[in-house]
Backbone as JSON Lines, residues from 0, in Angstrom:
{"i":0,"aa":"X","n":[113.78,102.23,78.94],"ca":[113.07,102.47,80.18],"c":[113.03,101.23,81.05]}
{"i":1,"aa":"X","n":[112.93,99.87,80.51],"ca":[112.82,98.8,81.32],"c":[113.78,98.38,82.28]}
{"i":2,"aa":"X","n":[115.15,99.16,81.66],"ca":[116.41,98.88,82.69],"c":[116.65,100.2,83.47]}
{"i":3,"aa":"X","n":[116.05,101.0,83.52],"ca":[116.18,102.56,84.62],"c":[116.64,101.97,85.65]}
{"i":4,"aa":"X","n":[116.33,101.24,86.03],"ca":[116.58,100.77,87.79],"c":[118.47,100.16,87.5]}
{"i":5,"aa":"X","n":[118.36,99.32,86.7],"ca":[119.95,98.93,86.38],"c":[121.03,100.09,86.61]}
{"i":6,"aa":"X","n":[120.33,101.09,85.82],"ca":[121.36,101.99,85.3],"c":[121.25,102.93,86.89]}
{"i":7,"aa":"X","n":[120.3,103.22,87.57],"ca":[120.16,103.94,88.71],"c":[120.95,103.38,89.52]}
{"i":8,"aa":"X","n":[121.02,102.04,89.42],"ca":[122.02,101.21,90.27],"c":[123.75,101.42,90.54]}
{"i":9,"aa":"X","n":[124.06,101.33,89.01],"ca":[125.21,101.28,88.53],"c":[126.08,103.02,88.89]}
{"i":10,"aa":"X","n":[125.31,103.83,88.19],"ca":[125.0,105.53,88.39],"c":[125.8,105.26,90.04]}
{"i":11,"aa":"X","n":[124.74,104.88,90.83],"ca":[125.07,105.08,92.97],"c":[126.19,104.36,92.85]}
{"i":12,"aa":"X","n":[126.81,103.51,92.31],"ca":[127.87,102.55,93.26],"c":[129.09,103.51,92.31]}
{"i":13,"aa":"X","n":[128.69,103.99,91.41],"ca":[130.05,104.3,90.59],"c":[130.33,105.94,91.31]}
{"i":14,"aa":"X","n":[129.16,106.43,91.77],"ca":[129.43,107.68,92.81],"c":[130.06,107.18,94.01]}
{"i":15,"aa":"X","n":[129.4,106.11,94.83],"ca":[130.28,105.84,96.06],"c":[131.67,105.11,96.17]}
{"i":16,"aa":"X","n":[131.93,104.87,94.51],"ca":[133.48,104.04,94.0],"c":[134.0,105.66,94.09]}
{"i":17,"aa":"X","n":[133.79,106.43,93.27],"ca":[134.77,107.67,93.1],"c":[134.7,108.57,94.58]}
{"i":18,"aa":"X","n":[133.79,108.46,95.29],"ca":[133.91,109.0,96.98],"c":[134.65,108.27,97.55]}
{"i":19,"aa":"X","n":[134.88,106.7,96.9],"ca":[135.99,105.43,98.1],"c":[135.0,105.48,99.1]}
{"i":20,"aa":"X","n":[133.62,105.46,98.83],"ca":[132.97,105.12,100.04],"c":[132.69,103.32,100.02]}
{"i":21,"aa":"X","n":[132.44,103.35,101.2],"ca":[132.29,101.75,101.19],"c":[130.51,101.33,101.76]}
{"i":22,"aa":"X","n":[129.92,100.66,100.75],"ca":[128.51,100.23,101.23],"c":[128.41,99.43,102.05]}
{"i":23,"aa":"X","n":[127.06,99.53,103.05],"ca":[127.21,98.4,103.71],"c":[126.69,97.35,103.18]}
{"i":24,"aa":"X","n":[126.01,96.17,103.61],"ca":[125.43,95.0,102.47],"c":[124.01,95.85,102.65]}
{"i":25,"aa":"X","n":[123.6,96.22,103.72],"ca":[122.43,96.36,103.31],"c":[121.95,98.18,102.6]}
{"i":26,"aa":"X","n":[123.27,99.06,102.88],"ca":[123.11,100.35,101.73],"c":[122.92,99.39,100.41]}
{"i":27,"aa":"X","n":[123.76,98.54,100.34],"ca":[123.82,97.7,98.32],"c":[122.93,97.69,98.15]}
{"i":28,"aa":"X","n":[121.84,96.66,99.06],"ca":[120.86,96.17,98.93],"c":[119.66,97.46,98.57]}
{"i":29,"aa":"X","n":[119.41,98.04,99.77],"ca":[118.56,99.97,98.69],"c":[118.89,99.9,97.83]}
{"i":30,"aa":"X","n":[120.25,100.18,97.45],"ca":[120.63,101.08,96.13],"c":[119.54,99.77,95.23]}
{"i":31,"aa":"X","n":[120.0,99.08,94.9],"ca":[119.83,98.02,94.23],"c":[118.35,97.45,93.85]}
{"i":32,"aa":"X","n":[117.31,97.92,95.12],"ca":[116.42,97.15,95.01],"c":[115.47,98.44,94.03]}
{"i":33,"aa":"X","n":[114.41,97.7,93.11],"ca":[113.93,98.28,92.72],"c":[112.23,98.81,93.25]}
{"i":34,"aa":"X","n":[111.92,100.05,92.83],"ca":[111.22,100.51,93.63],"c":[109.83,99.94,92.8]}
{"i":35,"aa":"X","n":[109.65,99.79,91.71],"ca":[108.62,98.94,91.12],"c":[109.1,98.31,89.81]}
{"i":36,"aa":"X","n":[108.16,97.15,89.32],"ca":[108.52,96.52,87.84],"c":[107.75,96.62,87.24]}
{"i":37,"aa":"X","n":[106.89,97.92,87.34],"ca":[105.87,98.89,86.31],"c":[106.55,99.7,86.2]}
{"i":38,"aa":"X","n":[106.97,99.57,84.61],"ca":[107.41,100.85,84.43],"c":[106.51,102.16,83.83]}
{"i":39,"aa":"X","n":[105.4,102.1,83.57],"ca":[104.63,102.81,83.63],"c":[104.37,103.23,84.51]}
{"i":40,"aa":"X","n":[104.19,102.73,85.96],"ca":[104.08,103.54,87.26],"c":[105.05,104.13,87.81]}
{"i":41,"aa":"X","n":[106.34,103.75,87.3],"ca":[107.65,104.25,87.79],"c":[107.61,105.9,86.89]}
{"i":42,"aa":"X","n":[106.65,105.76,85.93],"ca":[106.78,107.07,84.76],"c":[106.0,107.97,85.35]}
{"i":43,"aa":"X","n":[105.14,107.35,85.42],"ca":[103.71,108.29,86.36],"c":[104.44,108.83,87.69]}
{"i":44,"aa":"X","n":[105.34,107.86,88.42],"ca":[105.58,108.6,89.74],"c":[106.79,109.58,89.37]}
{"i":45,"aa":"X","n":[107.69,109.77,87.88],"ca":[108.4,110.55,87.99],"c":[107.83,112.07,87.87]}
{"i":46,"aa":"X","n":[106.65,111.89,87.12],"ca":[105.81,112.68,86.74],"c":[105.19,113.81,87.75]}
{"i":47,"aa":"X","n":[104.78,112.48,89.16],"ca":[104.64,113.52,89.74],"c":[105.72,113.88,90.7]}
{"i":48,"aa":"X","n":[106.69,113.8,91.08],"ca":[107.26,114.0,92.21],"c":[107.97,115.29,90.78]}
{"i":49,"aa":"X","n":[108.04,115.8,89.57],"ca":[108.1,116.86,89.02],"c":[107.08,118.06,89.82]}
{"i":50,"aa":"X","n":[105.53,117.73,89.58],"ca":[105.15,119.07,90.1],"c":[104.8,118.84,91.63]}
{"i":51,"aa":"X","n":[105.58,117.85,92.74],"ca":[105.54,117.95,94.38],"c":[106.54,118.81,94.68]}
{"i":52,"aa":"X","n":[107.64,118.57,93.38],"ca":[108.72,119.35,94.05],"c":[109.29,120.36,93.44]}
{"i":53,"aa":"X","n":[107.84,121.48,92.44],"ca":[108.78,122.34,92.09],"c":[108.55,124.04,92.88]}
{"i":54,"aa":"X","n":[109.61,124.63,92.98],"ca":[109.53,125.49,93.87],"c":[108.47,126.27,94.41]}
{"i":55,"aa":"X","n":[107.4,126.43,93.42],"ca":[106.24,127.31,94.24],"c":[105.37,126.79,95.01]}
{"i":56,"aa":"X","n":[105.39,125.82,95.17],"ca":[104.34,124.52,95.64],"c":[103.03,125.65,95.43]}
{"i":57,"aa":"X","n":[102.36,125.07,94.44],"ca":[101.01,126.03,93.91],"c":[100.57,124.66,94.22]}
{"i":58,"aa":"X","n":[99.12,125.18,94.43],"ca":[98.04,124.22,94.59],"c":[97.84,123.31,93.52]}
{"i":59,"aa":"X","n":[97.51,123.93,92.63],"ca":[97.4,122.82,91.37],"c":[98.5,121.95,90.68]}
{"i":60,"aa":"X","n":[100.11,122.08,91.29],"ca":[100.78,121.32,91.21],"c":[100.36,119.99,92.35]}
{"i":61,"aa":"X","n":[100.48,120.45,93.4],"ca":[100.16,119.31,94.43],"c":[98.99,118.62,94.31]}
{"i":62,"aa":"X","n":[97.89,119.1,93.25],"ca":[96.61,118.23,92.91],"c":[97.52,117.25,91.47]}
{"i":63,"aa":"X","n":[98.16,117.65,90.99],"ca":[98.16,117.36,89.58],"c":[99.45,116.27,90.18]}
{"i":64,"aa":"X","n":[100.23,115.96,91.47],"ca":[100.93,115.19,91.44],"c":[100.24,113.98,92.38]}
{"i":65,"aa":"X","n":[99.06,114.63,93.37],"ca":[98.5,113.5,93.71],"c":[97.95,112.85,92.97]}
{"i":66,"aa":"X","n":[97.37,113.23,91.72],"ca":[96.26,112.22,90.84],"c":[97.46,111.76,89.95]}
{"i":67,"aa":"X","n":[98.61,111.91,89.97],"ca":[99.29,110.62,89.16],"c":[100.02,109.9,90.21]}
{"i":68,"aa":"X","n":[100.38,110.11,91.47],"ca":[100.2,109.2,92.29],"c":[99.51,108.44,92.46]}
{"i":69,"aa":"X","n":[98.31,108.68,92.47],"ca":[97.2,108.48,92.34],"c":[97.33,106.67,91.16]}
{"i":70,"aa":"X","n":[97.2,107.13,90.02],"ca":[97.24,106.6,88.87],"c":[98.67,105.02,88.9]}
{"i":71,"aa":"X","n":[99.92,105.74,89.91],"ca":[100.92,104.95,89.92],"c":[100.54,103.89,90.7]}
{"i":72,"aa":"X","n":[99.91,104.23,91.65],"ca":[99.56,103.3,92.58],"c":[98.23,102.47,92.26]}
{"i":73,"aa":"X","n":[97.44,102.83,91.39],"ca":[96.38,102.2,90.55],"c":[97.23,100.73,89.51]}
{"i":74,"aa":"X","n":[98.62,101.41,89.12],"ca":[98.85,100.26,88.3],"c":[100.01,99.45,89.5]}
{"i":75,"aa":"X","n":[100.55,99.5,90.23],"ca":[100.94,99.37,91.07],"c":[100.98,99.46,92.53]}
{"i":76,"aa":"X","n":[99.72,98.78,92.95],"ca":[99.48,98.97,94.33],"c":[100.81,98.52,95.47]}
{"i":77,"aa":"X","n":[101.73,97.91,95.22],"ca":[102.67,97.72,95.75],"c":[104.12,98.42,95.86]}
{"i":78,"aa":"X","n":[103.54,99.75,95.76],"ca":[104.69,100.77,94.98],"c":[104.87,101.59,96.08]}
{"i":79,"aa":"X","n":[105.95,101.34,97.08],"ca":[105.62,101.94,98.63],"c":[106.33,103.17,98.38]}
{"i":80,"aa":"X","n":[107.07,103.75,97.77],"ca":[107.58,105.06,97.43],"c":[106.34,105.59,97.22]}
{"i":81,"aa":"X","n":[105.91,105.12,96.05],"ca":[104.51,106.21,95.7],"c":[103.46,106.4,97.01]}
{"i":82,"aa":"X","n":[103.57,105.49,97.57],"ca":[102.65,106.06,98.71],"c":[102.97,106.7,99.61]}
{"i":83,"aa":"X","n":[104.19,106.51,99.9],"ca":[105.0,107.87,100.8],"c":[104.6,109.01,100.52]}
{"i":84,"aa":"X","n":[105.65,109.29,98.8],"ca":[105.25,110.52,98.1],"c":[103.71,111.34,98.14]}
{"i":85,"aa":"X","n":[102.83,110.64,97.76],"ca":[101.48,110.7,97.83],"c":[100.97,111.41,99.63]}
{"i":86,"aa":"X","n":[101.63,110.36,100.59],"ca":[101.4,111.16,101.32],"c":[101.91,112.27,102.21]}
{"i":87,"aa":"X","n":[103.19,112.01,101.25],"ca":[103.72,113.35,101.93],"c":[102.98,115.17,101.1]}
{"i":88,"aa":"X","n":[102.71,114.64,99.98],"ca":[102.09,115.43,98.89],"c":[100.69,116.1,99.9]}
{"i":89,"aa":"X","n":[99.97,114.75,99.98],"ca":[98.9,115.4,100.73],"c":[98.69,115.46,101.92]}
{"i":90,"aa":"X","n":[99.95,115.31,102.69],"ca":[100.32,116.67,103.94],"c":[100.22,117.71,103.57]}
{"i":91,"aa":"X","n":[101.16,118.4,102.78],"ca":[101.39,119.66,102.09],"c":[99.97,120.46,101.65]}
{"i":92,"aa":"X","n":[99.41,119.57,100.98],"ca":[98.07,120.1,100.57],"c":[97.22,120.55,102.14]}
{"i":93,"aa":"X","n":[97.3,119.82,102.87],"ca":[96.57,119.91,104.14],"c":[96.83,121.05,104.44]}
{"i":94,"aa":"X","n":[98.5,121.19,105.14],"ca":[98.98,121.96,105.88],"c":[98.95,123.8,105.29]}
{"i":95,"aa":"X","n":[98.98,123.25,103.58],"ca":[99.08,124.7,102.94],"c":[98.0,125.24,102.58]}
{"i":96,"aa":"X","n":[97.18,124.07,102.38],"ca":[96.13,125.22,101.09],"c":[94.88,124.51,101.82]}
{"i":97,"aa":"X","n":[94.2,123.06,102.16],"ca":[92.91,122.57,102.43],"c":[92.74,121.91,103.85]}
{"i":98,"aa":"X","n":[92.9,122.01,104.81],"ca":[93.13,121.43,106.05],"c":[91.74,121.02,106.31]}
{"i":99,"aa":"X","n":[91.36,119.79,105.47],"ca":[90.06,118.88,105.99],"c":[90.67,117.8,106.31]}
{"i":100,"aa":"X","n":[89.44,117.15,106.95],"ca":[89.83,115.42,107.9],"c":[89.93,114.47,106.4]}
{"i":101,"aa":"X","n":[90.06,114.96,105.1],"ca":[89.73,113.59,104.41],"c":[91.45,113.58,103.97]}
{"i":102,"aa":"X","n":[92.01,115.12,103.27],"ca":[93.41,115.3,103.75],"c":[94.16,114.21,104.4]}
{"i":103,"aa":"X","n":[94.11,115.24,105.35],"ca":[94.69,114.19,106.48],"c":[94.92,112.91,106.73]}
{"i":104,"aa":"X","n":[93.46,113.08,106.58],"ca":[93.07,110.66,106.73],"c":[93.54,110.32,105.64]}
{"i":105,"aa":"X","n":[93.88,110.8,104.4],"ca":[94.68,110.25,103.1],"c":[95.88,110.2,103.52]}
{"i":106,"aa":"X","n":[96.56,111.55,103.84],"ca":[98.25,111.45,103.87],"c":[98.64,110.06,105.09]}
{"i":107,"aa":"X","n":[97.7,110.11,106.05],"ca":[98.16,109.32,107.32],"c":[98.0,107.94,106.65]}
{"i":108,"aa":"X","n":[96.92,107.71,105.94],"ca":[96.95,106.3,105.76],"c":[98.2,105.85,104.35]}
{"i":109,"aa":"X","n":[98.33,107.02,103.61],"ca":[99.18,106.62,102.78],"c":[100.6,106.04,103.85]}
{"i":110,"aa":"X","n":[100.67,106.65,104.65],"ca":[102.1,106.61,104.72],"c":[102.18,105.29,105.63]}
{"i":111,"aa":"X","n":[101.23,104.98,106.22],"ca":[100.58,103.76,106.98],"c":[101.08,102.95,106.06]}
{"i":112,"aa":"X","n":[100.7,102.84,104.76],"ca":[100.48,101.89,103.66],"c":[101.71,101.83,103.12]}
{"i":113,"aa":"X","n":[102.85,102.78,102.97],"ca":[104.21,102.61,102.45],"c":[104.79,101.88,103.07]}
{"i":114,"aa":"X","n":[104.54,101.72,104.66],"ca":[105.57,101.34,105.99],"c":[104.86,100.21,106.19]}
{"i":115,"aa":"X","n":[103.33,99.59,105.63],"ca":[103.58,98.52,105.64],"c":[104.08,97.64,104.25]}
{"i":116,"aa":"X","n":[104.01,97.93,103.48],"ca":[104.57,97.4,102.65],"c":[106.83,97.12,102.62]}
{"i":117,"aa":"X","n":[106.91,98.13,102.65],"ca":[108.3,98.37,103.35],"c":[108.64,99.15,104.53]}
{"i":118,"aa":"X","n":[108.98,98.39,105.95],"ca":[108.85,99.13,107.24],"c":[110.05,99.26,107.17]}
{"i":119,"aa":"X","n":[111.13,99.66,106.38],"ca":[112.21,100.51,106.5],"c":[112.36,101.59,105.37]}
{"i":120,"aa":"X","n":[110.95,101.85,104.69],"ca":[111.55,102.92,103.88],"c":[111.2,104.2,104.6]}
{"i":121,"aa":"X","n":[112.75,105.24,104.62],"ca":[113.11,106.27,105.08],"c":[111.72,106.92,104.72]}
{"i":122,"aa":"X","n":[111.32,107.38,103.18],"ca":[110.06,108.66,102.84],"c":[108.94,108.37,103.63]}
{"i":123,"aa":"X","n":[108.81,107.16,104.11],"ca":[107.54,106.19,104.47],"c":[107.38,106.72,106.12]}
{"i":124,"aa":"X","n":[108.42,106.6,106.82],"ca":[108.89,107.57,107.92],"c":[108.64,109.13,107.84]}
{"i":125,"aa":"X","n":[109.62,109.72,106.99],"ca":[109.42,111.09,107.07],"c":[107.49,111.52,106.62]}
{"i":126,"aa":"X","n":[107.1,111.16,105.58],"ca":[105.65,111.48,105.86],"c":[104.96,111.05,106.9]}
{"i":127,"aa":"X","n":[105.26,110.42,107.69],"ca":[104.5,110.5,109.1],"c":[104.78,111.77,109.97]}
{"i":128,"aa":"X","n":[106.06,111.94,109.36],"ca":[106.57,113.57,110.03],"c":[105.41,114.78,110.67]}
{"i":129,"aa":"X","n":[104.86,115.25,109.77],"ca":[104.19,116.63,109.11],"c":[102.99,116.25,109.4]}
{"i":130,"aa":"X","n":[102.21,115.09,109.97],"ca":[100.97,114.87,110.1],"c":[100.6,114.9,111.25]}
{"i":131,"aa":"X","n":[99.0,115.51,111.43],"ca":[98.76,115.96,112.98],"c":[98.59,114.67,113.1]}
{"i":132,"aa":"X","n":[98.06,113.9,114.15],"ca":[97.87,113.04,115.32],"c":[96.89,112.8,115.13]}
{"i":133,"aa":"X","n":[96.29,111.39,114.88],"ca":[95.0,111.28,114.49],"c":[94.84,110.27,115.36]}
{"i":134,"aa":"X","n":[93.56,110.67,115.45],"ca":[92.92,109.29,116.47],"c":[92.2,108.27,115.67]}
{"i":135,"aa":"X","n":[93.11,106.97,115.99],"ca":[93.22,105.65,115.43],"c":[92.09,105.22,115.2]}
{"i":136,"aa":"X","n":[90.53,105.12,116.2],"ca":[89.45,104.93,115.79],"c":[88.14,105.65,116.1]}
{"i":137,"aa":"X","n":[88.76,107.09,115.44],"ca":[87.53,107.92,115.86],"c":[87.64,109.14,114.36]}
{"i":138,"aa":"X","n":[87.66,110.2,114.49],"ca":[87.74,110.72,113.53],"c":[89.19,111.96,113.48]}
């Protein structure tokens, strides 16, 4: 488990060797970089992005993947995927099943919190997608 990221590495370049695609330095650099050096939080976040993304989106999947988001980001507060995920998770929850302001103010600030930690990660972007418009200092 401690080398997942190695092998995730190796896995992408040996797909874009057999496509003859060519990386740029900074595609290498994604592929390459790792998304945390907890690997316990890297376990927890595989964990949940299992029940964010399995087809019925039932409610109690999307609770059961925020609280190990939840948990990933407890051992890894610097884990800007997980906070994407997390808030793209609890968009979904908003939009599908609970549409309260605390919702909301979670998914928005998660994704706040991915993009500052990394202001080029793509998920960190797209969960800003799906979120209503919140006003910055009011409710």
């Amino acid at each position: 488990m401690t080398d997942i990221f190695g092998v995730e590495a190796e896995v992408a370049k040996s797909i874009a060797d057999s496509l003859q695609a060519t990386l740029s330095p900074q595609e290498k650099a994604r592929v390459e970089t790792k998304p945390t050096t907890n690997a316990d939080a890297y376990v927890l976040y595989l964990r949940a992005r299992d029940y964010q993304t399995r087809p019925d989106n039932l409610l109690q999947d999307f609770k059961a993947a925020i609280n190990l988001y939840d948990q990933a980001i407890k051992l890894d507060p610097s884990f800007a995927l997980a906070h994407a995920r997390l808030s793209a998770t609890t968009s979904n929850l908003y939009h599908f099943y609970e549409p309260i302001a605390a919702w909301k103010q979670k998914g928005y600030s998660e994704a706040l919190d991915s993009l500052r930690l990394q202001p080029n990660l793509g998920e960190g972007h797209l969960a800003l997608g799906p979120l209503p418009v919140l006003k910055i200092h009011g409710k």
